[in-house]
Every structure is written in structure tokens, then in C-alpha cells.
FIKE-493291 format. One record per residue (C-alpha): residue number from 1; residue in one letter; x, y, z. Coordinates in Angstrom, 3 decimals, padded with zeros to 6 digits. Layout:
FIKE-493291
  seq  type        xx        yy        zz
  NUM     A         X         Y         Z
...
//
This chain:
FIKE-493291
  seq  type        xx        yy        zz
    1     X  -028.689   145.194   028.329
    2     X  -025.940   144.222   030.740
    3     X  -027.534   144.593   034.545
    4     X  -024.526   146.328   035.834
    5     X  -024.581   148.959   033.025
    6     X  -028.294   149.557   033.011
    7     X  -028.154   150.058   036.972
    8     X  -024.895   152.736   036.711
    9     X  -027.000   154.019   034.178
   10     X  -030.162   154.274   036.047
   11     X  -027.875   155.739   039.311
   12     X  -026.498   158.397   036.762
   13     X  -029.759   159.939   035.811
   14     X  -030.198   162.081   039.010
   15     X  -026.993   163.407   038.504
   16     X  -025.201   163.109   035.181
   17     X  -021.201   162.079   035.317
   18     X  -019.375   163.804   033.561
   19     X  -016.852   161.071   032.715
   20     X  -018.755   158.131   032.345
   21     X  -019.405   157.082   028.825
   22     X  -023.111   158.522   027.237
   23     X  -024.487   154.958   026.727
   24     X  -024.328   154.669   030.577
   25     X  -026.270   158.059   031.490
   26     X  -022.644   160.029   031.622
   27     X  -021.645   163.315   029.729
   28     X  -018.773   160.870   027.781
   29     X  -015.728   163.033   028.960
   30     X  -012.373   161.064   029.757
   31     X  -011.750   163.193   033.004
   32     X  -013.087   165.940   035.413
   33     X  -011.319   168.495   037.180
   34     X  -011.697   167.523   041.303
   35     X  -011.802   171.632   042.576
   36     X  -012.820   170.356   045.690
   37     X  -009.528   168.708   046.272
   38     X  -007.701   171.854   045.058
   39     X  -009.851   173.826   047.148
   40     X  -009.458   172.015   050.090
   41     X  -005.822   171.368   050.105
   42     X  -004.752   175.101   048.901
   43     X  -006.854   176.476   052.070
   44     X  -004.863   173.748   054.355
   45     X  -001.467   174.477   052.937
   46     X  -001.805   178.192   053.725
   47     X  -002.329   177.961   056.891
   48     X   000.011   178.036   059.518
   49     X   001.382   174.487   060.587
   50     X   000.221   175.324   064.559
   51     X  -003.154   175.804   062.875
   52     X  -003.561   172.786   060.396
   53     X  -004.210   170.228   062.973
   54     X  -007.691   171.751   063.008
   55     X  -007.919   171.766   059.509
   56     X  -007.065   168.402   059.339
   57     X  -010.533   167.008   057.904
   58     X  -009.441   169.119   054.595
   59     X  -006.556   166.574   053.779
   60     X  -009.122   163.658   054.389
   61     X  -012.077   164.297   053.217
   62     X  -011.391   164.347   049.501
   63     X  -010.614   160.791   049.947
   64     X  -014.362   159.918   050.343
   65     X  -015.594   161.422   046.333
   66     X  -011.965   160.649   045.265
   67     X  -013.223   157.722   043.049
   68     X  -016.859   159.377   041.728
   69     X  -015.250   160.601   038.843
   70     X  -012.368   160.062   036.750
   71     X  -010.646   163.020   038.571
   72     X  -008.185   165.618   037.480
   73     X  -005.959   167.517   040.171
   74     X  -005.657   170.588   039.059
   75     X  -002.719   173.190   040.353
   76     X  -004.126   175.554   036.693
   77     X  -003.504   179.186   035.896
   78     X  -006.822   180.348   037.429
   79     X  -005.033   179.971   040.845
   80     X  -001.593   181.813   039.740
   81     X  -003.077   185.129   038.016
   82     X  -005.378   187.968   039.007
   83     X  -003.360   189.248   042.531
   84     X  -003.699   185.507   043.976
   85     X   000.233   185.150   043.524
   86     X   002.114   182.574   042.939
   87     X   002.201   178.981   044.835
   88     X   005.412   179.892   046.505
   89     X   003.724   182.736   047.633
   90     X   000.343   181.128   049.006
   91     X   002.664   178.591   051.355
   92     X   003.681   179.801   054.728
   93     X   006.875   180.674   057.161
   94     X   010.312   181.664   056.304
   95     X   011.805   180.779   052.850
   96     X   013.104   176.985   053.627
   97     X   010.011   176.511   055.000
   98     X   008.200   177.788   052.192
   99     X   010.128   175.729   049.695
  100     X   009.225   172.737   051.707
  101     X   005.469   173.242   052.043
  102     X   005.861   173.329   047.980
  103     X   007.907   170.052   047.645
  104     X   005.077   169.088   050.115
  105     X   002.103   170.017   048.267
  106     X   003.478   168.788   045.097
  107     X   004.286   165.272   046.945
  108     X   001.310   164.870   048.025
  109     X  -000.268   165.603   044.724
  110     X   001.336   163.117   043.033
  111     X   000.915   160.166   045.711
  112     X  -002.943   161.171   045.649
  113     X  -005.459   159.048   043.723
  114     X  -005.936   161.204   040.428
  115     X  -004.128   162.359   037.975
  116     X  -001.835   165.270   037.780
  117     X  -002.317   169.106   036.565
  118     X   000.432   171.430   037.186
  119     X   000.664   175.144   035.271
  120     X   003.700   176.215   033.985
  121     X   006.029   177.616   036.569
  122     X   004.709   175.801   039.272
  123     X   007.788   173.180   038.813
  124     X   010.097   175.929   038.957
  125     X   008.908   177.669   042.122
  126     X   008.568   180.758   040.359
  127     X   007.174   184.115   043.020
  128     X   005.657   186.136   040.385
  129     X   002.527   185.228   039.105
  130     X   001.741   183.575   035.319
  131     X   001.933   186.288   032.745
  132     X   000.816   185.571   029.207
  133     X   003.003   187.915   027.656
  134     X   006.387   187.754   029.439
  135     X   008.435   184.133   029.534
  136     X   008.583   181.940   032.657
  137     X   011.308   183.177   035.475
  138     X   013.407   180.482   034.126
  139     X   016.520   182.179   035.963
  140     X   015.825   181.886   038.944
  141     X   017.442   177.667   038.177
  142     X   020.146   179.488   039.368
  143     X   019.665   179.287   042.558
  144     X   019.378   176.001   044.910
  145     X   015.696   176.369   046.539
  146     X   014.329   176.683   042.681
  147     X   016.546   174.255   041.186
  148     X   015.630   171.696   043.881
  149     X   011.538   172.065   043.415
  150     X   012.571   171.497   039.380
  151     X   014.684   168.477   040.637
  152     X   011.841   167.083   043.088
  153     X   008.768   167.413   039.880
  154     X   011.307   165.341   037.986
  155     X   011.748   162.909   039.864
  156     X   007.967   162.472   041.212
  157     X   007.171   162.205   037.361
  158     X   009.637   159.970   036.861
  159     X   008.433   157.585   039.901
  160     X   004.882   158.122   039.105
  161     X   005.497   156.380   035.306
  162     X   007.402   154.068   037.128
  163     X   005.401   152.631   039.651
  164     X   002.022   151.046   038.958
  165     X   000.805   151.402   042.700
  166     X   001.332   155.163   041.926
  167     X  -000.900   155.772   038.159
  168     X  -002.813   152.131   037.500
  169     X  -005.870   152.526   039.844
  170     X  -005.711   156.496   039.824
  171     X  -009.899   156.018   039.388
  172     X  -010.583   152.919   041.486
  173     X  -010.987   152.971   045.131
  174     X  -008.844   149.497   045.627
  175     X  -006.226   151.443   044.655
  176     X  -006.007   153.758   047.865
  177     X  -005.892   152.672   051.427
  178     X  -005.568   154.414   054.739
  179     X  -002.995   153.741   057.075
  180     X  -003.852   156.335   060.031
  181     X  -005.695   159.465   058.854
  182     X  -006.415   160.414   062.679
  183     X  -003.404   162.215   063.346
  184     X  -004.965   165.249   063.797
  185     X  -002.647   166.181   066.524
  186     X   000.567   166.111   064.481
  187     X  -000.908   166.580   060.991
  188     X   000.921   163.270   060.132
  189     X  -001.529   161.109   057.678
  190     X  -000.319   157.597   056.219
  191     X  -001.589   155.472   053.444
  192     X  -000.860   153.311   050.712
  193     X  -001.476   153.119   046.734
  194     X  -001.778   149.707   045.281
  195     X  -001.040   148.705   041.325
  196     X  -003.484   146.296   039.278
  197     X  -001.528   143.646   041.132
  198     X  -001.304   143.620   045.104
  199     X   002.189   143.178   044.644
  200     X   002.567   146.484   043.529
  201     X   002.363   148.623   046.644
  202     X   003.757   152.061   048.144
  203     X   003.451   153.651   051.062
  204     X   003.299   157.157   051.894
  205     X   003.848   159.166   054.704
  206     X   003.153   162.956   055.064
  207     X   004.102   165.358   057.723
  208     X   002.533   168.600   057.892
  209     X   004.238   170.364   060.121
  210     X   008.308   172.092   060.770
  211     X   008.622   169.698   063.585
  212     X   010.600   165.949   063.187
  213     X   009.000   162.471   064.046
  214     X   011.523   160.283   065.301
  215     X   011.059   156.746   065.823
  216     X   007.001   157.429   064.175
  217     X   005.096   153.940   063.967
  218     X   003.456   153.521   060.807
  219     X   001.764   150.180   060.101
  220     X   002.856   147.870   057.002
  221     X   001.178   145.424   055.312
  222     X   004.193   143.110   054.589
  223     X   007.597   142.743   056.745
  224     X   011.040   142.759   055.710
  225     X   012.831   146.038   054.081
  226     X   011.052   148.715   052.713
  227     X   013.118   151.301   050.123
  228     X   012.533   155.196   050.819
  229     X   011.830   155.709   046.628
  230     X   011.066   159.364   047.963
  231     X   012.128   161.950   050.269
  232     X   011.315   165.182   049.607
  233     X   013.605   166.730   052.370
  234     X   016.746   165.764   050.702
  235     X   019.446   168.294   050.299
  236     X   019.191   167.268   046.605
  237     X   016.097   169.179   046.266
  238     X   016.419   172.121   048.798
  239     X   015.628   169.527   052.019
  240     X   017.518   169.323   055.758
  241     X   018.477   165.592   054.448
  242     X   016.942   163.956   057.395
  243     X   015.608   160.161   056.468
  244     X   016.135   156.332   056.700
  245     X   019.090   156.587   054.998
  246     X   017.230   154.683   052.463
  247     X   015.492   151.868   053.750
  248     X   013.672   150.887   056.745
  249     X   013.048   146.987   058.096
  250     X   009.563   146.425   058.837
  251     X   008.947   144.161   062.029
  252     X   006.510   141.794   063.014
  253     X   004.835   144.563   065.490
  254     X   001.711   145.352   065.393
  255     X   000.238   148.574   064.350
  256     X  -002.925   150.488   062.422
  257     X  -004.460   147.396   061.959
  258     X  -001.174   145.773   060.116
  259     X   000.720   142.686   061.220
  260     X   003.849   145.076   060.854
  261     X   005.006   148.136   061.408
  262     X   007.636   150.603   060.415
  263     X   009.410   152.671   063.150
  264     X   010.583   155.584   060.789
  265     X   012.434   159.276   061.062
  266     X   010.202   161.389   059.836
  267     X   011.563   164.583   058.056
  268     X   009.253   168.477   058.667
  269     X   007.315   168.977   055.928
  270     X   007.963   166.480   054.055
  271     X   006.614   163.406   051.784
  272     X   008.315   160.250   051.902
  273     X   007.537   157.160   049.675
  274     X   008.293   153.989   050.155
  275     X   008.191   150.245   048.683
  276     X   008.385   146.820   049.663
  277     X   012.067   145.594   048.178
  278     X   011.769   142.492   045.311
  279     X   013.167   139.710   047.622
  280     X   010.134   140.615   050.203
  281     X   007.310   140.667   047.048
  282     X   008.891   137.416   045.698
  283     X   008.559   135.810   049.583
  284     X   005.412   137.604   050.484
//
């Protein structure tokens, strides 16, 4: 008889949810799959990086149903099997730029509200598509490019578990906040993910494109040094090992609607984390 319950409930009969809880009018699953978001961000990611900036609505839109459902993100078998090829194969330009699309895709992915779905040899960067009968092309570790995209999925699960901005509000919209999402023109987005606690706080910033960002404003919430957690152009994983080396100080300048702002290198294709060091949470 709680108001709030009877009114989700009432809301839910139009449409039932499929994970909300049957007492409140949902279908009682845990979790959905969000195939809009795979949809959407497989069509951007195979298209050309000249192209994406007017595709860019397909990386932002999925923010606005992101927190409708307890959402899945699904990268499953049904998009690895029946002549669609692998997800190597689906990303674009010459093999290092491939690789880093993929370390791309899968950053992304994991810095997105929802949690995480990834078939078997998708960490691997296997080309041949899933077969049921024959064992994963665990060989190709052998080689760097490979070894690097196994290297990068460890390390973004190990990050994820790690920090609570990144996994405690997957399903709550004051977990996720935009930064700039208008940078159509260089397919650069920013945002950040927030824990249970404001304290807890990354920020993320994506570039979709082969071509560098030097000295790229990006508006911060707090001042004082921010760690790069994250780089996915490292040469550990396969990357050009362009960066912050490490850090970057966040002044008291303006920008995106923040009292501070980050002046950052930003890698091509690449992800890049980052979080407020303990000295500037404890002063903050």
C-alpha cells in the first residue's frame, strides 16, 4: 500500500517491465538485455571515423532509456555467428586501427551505465567467427595486437570491481552525468559515473576518431590532480602510448558548466578514465 509502489505499479501496467519485481506490475526478472544500445553502437563503430560525426546521436541517445530497465549490454554470440564475422572484423581501417576501435568499443562498454556481456572470444580479438564445435583461437596470444585486447578486458574488469563510480549505480540515473555530448564535430563525448557516495567519481573521455586532441578542455567537477586509471592506447595493450603520463591537474577554469577544467592529450581512438586523487576527495 506504499504510494510510491502503487504509482510504479500503476505506470507499469501500459507497458510491463521486465525487471521490476511482479508485486509492482513488472515481469520479476533481475535484468534485460538493452539491444538498442548494441544496436546502436555496433552500426556507429562500423562506420568509418570521417563518417561517425553524423552518426553521432547513436552514441547519445541510449543515454536517455539507459535507466528504464535494469539493463544488460550485450556483445552475445548472435552477433559473432551466421557470416556476420567476428568483432575484429565489423571495426574499420587498417589493422592498428582496427585493434583500437576494439579496445574502444570495449572501453566504452564498460564505462557505460549497465552491466557487462561479452561472448567468448571477444576478449581475445579473435577474426573468425564463434564455432560451437572447434575451441577458441586461443593462439593467436601470441601475438601483441591479441595479447593487448586480452590485457585491456583485464584490466577494465579489474577497475570496474574496483571502482564504485564504475558498477554501484549501473541502474540509477544519478549515477551518469554528461560532460559535453555535442561534439559532433570530433566524435569526442565526455562524462562522468558517480558511486553511492559523490565522492566516488570518474571521468571518461572518448575519442572516436584516428586523429589526436591536444590540449582538449574537458570540464571537472573538482580541482586538483586527477589519475589517468585508464588508457586504452597504451603500448601495453597494442596502443601508440600517447597520454598524461598519468595524471592531469585540474584548474580553476571554467568549462561545460564545471568550475574546472582539464586541458588533456587526447589519444585516437581511444578511452581514457580518470579519478580525482585521495588528498583532493579528502579536501573537496
Amino acid at each position: 500500500d506504499h504510494p510510491d509502489v502503487q504509482t510504479m505499479a500503476e505506470e507499469s501496467t501500459a507497458w510491463p517491465m521486465v525487471s521490476r519485481p511482479t508485486y509492482m506490475g513488472g515481469l520479476g526478472f533481475g535484468m534485460k538485455w538493452n539491444m538498442g544500445w548494441m544496436n546502436d553502437t555496433l552500426k556507429y563503430f562500423q562506420q568509418q571515423p570521417l563518417f561517425r560525426k553524423y552518426q553521432h546521436d547513436k552514441l547519445t541517445f541510449t543515454i536517455w532509456y539507459a535507466f528504464t530497465e535494469n539493463f544488460v549490454l550485450p556483445l552475445s554470440h548472435d552477433e559473432v555467428v551466421h557470416g556476420k564475422g567476428s568483432l575484429i572484423g565489423k571495426m574499420p581501417g587498417d589493422e592498428w586501427q582496427q585493434f583500437a576501435n576494439l579496445r574502444l568499443l570495449y572501453g566504452l562498454m564498460w564505462a557505460h551505465p549497465g552491466k557487462k556481456l561479452l561472448f567468448m572470444g571477444g576478449e581475445l580479438g579473435q577474426r573468425r567467427e564463434w564455432q560451437h564445435d572447434e575451441s577458441l583461437e586461443w593462439h593467436v596470444l601470441q601475438y601483441p595486437s591479441h595479447h593487448g585486447v586480452q590485457s585491456w578486458v583485464k584490466d577494465l574488469n579489474r577497475v570496474y570491481r574496483q571502482e564504485k563510480a564504475l558498477h554501484e549505480r549501473d541502474f540509477s540515473g544519478d549515477g551518469f552525468a554528461w560532460i559535453d555530448a555535442q561534439n559532433w564535430e570530433e566524435s569526442v563525448i565526455s562524462f562522468l559515473r558517480y558511486g553511492k557516495h559523490r565522492d566516488d567519481t570518474v571521468l571518461v573521455v572518448c575519442n572516436f576518431t584516428p586523429v589526436p586532441r591536444h590540449d582538449y578542455v574537458v570540464g571537472a567537477p573538482r580541482g586538483g590532480q586527477w589519475q589517468e586509471v585508464l588508457n586504452s592506447d597504451a603500448t601495453l595493450y597494442g596502443g601508440s602510448g600517447m597520454g598524461n603520463l598519468g595524471q592531469a591537474e585540474a584548474l580553476p577554469q571554467a568549462a561545460h558548466g564545471h568550475g574546472h577544467s582539464l586541458s588533456l592529450t587526447v589519444p585516437p581512438l581511444s578511452v581514457m578514465v580518470f579519478k580525482p586523487v585521495a588528498e583532493n576527495r579528502a579536501s573537496s
